[in-house]
C-alpha positions in Angstrom: 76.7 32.2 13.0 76.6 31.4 9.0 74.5 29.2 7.9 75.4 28.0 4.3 73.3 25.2 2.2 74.1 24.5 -1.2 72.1 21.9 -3.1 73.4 20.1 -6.0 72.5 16.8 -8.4 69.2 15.9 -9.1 68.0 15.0 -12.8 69.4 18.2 -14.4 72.4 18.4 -12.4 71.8 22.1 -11.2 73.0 23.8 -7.7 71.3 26.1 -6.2 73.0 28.1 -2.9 71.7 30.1 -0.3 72.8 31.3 3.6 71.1 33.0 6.5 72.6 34.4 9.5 71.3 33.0 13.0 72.3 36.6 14.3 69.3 38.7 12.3 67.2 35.2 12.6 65.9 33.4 15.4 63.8 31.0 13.6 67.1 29.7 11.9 69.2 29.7 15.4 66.6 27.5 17.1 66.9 25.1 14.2 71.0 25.0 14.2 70.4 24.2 18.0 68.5 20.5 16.8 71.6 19.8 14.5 74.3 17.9 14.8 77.1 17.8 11.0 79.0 16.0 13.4 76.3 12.9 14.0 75.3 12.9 10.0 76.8 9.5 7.8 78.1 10.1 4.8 75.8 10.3 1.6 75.2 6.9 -0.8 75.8 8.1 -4.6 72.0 7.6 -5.7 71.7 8.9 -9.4 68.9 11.5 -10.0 69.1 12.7 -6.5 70.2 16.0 -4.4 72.8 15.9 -2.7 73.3 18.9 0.0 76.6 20.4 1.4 75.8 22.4 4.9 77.8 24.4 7.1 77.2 25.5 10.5 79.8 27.8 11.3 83.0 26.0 10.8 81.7 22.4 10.3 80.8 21.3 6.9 78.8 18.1 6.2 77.8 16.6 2.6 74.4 14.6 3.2 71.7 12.7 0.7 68.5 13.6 -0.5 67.6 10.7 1.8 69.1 11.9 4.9 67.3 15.2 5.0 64.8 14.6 7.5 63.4 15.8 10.8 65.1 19.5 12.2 67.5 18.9 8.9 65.4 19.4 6.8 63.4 22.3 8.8 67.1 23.7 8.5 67.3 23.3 5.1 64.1 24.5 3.7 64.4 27.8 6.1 67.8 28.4 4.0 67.0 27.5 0.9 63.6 29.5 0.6 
């Protein structure tokens, strides 16, 4: 399965984008496994801060620099090193 995080805002505005595969990585897999998009609320504008798009798959969520916590944010870092 695709895993796709892309990673946007912040004070200069830049994205940065990055993907794994839970096929070749079992490390990433066991962390899709502790994540629910579906169970995620949608992001308060904050200005300054990241804002993260990640998909799983086919399911998409947009989430706050706030809301990255716990196996999210596991998930995250794991992508975006």
């Amino acid at each position: 399965m695709r895993v796709i995080v892309i990673r946007s805002g912040g004070f200069a505005g830049l994205e940065r984008r990055d993907e794994g595969d839970t096929a070749g990585d079992p490390v990433l897999r066991a962390l899709v496994d502790k994540v629910d998009l579906t169970a995620l609320p949608r992001p308060r504008p904050m200005p300054d801060r990241y804002v993260y798009e990640i998909t799983i798959g086919a399911n998409t969520a947009e989430v706050g620099e706030t809301q990255v916590t716990g196996p999210l944010r596991d998930l995250v870092n794991h992508v975006l090193r």
